[in-house]
N, C-alpha and C positions, 0 to 999 in steps of 0.2 A: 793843363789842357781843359778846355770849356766842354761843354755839353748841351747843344743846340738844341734837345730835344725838350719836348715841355712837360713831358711825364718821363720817368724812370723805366727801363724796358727788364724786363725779366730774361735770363738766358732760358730757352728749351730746346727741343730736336722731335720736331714734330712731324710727318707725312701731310704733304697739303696738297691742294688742287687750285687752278688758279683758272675760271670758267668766264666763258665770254663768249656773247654771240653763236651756241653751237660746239663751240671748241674746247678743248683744255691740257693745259699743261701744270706735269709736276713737277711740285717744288719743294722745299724746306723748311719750316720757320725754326730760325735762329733765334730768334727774340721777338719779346713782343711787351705791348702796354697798354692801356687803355686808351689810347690814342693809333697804335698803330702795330707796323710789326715788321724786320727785317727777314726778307726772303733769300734762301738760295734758289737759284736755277742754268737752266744747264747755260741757256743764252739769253739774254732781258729781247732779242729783235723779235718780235713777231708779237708782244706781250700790251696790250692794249691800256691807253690811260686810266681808263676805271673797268673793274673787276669783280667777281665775288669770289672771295678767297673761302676754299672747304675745307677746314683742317680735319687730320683723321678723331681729334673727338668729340666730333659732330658740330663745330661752332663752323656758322656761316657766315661771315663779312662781309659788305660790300667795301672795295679799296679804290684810292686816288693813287697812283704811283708820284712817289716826292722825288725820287732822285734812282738813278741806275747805275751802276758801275757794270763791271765785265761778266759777273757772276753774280752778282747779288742786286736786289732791287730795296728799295725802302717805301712802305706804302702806308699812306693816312687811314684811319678808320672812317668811312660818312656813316 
């Protein structure tokens, strides 16, 4: 099995915030890399192409969302 990604992603379980425009929803990060980071959340619909992801310890991101599935989102670092 291949692995599409271009950096290696670390597994954790981290509290996150996913803020846009006003709003926010929580999330989970699953993984992550210095490229990017797999999120759980409760539903991807309402959840904006680019973001600033708050994890609970204290790192701020801004995100491109790469790809969604049912519960989980996959998002680029800019």
């Amino acid at each position: 099995m291949s692995d599409k990604r271009g950096k290696p992603r670390q597994r954790v379980l981290k509290a996150g915030t996913i803020e846009f425009g006003g709003g926010a929803i929580d999330c989970t990060v699953r993984n992550v890399s210095d490229g990017g980071a797999a999120l759980d959340v409760t539903s991807p619909i309402g959840i904006p192409e680019r973001f600033m992801l708050v994890v609970s310890d204290g790192t701020q991101r801004a995100c491109r969302v790469m790809w969604r599935k049912e519960k989980r989102i996959g998002v680029k670092f800019e």
